[in-house]
N, C-alpha and C positions, 0 to 999 in steps of 0.2 A: 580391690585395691583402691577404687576413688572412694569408698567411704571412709577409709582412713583419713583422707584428706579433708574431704568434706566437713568429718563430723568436728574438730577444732575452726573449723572457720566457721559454720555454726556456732558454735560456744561464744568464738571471740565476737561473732556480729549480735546475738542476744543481748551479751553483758554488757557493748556500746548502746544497745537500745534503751536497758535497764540505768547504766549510769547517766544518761543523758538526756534521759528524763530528770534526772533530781539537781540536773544544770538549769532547767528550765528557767525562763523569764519567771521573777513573781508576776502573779495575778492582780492587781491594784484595785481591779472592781469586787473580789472576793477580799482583800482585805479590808477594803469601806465596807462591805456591807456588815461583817462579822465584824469593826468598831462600832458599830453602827449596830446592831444586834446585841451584841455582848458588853461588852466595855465601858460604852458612853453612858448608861444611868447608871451605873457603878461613880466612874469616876466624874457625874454631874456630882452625886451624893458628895464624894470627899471633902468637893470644891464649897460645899453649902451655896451655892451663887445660883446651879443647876444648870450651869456651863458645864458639859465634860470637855471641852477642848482646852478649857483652861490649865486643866493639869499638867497638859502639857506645851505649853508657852508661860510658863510660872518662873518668876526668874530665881528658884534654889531647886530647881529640878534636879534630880538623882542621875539625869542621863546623858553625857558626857559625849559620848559615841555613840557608831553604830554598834558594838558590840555591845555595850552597857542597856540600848534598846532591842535588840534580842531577847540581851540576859530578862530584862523585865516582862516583855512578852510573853517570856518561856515559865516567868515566874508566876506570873498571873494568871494563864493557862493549867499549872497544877497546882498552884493553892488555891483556886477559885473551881475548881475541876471544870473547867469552859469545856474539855473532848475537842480541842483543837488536834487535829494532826499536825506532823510536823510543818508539811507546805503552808497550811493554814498560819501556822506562826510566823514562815518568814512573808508573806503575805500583808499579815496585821503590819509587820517591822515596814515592810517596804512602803504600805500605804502610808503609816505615821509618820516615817522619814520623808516624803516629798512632800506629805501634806505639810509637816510640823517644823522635823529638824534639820532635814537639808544637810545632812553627816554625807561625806564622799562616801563612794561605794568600797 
C-alpha cells in the first residue's frame, strides 16, 4: 500500500529536478568563453576593422531585444553549425547582454 504513494511523489520530485534544472542561472563564464572561441574571429571578419565586439555596439544593429539576441544566437549556432546546445545558447545571450546590450531580463 506505501508504494502506491510513494511511487507519484517520486515521479512528481524527479520532474521538479529535471525542470529546474533548465531554470538555472546562465553561466556567463561559459558564455565568454564560447564568444570568445566561436564567434569573435567570425564577427572580427565581418567588421574588416578585426574588432569582433564591434558588431555589436554598431549603431544599425539588427538587435532590438532580448529576444531578437536569442533569435540571433540561435541563428548563428545552426547556420554556422557551432554544436551549441541549447544552455550554451542562452549562455552566449546572457553573456552578450550584460557585456553589450544591457536588454531587461
Amino acid at each position: 500500500m506505501k508504494m502506491i504513494f510513494l511511487r507519484p511523489l517520486l515521479v512528481v520530485t524527479l520532474s521538479l529536478l529535471v525542470s529546474s534544472q533548465s531554470f538555472a542561472a546562465p553561466d556567463l563564464a561559459n558564455g565568454k568563453n564560447i564568444d570568445q572561441q566561436k564567434c569573435y574571429a567570425c564577427h572580427a571578419k565581418k567588421t574588416g576593422f578585426g574588432n569582433g565586439d564591434m558588431i555589436y555596439t554598431r549603431n544599425d544593429s539588427k538587435v532590438k531585444s532580448m529576444a531578437d539576441l536569442k533569435r540571433m544566437v540561435s541563428l548563428c549556432n545552426s547556420e554556422l553549425r557551432l554544436d551549441l546546445f541549447p544552455e550554451d545558447e542562452v549562455d552566449v545571450a546572457a553573456f552578450l547582454n550584460q557585456q553589450f546590450y544591457k536588454f531587461k531580463p
